[in-house]
C-alpha positions in Angstrom: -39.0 30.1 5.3 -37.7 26.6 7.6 -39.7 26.2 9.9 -38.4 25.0 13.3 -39.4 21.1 12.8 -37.8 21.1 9.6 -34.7 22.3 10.4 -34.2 20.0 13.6 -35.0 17.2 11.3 -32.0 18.6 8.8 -29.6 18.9 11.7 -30.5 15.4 13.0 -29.6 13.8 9.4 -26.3 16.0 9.3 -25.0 14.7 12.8 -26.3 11.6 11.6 -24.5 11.4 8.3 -20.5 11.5 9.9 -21.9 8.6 12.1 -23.3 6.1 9.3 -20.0 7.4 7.2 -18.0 5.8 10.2 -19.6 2.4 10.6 -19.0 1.9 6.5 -15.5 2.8 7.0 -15.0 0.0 9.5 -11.6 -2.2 9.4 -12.1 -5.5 7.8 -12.0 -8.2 10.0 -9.1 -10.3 10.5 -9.7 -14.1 9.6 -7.0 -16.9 9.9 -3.8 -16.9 7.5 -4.1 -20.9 6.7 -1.6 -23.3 6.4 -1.8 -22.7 2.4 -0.5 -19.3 2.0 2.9 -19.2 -0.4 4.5 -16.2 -0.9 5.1 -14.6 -4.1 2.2 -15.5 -6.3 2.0 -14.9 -10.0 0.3 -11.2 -10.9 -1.9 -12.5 -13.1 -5.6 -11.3 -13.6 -7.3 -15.4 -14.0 -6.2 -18.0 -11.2 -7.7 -20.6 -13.3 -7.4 -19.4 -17.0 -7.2 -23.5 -17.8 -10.5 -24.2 -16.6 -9.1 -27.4 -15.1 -9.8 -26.4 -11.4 -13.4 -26.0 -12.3 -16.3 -25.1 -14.2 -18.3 -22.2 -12.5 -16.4 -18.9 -13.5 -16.3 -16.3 -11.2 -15.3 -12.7 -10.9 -14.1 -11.2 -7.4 -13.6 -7.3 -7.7 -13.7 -4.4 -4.8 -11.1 -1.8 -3.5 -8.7 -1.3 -1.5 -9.2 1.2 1.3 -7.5 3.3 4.3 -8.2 4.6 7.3 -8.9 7.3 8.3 -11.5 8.4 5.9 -11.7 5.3 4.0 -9.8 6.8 1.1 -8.8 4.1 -1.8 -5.2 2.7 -1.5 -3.7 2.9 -5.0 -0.7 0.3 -5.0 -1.9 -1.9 -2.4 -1.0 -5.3 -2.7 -3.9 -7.6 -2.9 -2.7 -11.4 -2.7 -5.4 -14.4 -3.0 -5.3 -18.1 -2.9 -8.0 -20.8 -3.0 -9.4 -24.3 -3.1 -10.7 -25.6 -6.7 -14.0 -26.8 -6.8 -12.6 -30.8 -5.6 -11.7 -28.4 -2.2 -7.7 -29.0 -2.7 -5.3 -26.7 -3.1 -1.9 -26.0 -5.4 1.4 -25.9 -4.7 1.5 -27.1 -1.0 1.9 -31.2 -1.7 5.5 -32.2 -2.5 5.0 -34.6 -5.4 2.0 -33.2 -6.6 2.4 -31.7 -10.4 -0.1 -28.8 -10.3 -1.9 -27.2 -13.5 0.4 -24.4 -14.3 -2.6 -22.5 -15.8 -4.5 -23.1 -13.0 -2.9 -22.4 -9.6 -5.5 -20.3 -8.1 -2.9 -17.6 -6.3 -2.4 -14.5 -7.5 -1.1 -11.2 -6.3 -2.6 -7.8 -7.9 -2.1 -4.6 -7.3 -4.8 -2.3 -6.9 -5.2 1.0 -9.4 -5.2 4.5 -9.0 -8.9 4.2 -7.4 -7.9 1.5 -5.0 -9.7 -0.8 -7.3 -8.8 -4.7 -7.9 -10.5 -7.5 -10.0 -9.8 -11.5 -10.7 -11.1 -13.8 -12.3 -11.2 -17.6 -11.0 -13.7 -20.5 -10.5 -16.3 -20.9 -7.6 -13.7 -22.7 -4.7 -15.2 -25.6 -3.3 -15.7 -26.9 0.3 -13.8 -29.4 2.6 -14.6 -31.0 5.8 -15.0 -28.4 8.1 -15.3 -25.6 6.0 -17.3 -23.5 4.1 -16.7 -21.7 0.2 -13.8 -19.2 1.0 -10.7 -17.2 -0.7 -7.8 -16.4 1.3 -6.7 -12.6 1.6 -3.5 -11.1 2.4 -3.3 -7.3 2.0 -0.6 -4.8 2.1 -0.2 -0.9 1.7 2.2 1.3 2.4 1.2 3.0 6.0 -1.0 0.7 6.6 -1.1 -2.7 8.3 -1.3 -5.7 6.6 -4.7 -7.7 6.6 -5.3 -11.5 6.4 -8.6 -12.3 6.1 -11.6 -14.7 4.2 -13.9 -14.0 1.5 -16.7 -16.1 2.5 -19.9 -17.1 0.4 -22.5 -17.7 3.1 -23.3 -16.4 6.4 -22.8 -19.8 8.2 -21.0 -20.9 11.1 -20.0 -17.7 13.2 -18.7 -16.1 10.3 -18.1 -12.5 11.1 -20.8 -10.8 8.7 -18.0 -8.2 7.2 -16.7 -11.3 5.4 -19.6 -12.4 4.0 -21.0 -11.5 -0.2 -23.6 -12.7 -1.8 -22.5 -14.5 -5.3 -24.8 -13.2 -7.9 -25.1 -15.1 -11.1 -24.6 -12.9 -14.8 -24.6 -14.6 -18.2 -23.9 -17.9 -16.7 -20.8 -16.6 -14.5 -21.2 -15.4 -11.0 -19.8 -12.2 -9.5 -18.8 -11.2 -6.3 -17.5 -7.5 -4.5 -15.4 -7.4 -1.6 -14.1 -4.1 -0.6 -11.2 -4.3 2.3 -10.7 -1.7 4.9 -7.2 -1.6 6.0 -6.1 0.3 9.7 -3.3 2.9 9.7 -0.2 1.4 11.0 
């Protein structure tokens, strides 16, 4: 037999449940494109396969997903670019002959389950800036996102944009899921 008590406390959690499900399915914050963005980077699964950029691997994976519902965008187009550890970047000074094997842009696609993953080195900072990756996301129905990865909550930093780095066999790892809005 319920009793009264518990049953008011079992509706309470299931009008409460579609209201935490909402505030994780909030759309990721925009951040500012950059004056580094080039369009059309390499699909390629290591940004700095070389090593040359340098030497603290990390790995970035997440998903992909849509409103409403938060459902995982299979296809979505998940472009990246980044400072290397010195805090330059590739590809945006004429003259400058940039490591081929380490350009630090990529664009992946995300899999059936919305899923992405890259591998790359820890960026670095530069005056007036804190660790970051550049995002640029696009899916089908949805619009497109540019936004930061940051590494540290530091500076006004929205807190949606912020992971914690955690260290694994002398590598560090990092998950950043992206919520797109409908278009």
């Amino acid at each position: 037999m319920i009793t009264r008590r518990t049953f008011l406390a079992t509706g309470a959690a299931l009008i409460a449940t579609p209201a935490a499900l909402a505030q994780q399915c909030r759309v990721t914050p925009r951040d500012a494109l950059g004056p580094f963005y080039v369009k059309g980077a390499t699909a390629q699964a290591d940004l700095c396969a070389s090593g040359t950029g340098g030497v603290q691997k990390l790995t970035v994976s997440g998903r992909v997903l849509g409103t409403p519902g938060c459902t995982p965008l299979a296809g979505a187009l998940v472009e990246v670019w980044q400072a290397d550890a010195r805090g330059a970047y590739t590809q945006v000074t004429a003259g400058k002959k940039d490591d081929p094997g380490c350009l630090l842009r990529a664009g992946i696609t995300t899999d059936a389950g919305g899923r992405y993953r890259f591998q790359t080195i820890v960026p670095g900072e530069y005056p007036g800036r804190p660790r970051h990756i550049h995002y640029r996301v696009s899916a089908k129905g949805h619009a497109t996102l540019v936004t930061q990865l940051y590494f540290a909550p530091e500076r006004g930093i929205p807190e949606d944009l912020v992971v914690k780095m955690v260290q694994e066999d002398g590598a560090f790892a990092a998950t950043f899921d992206v919520t797109l809005a409908k278009a």
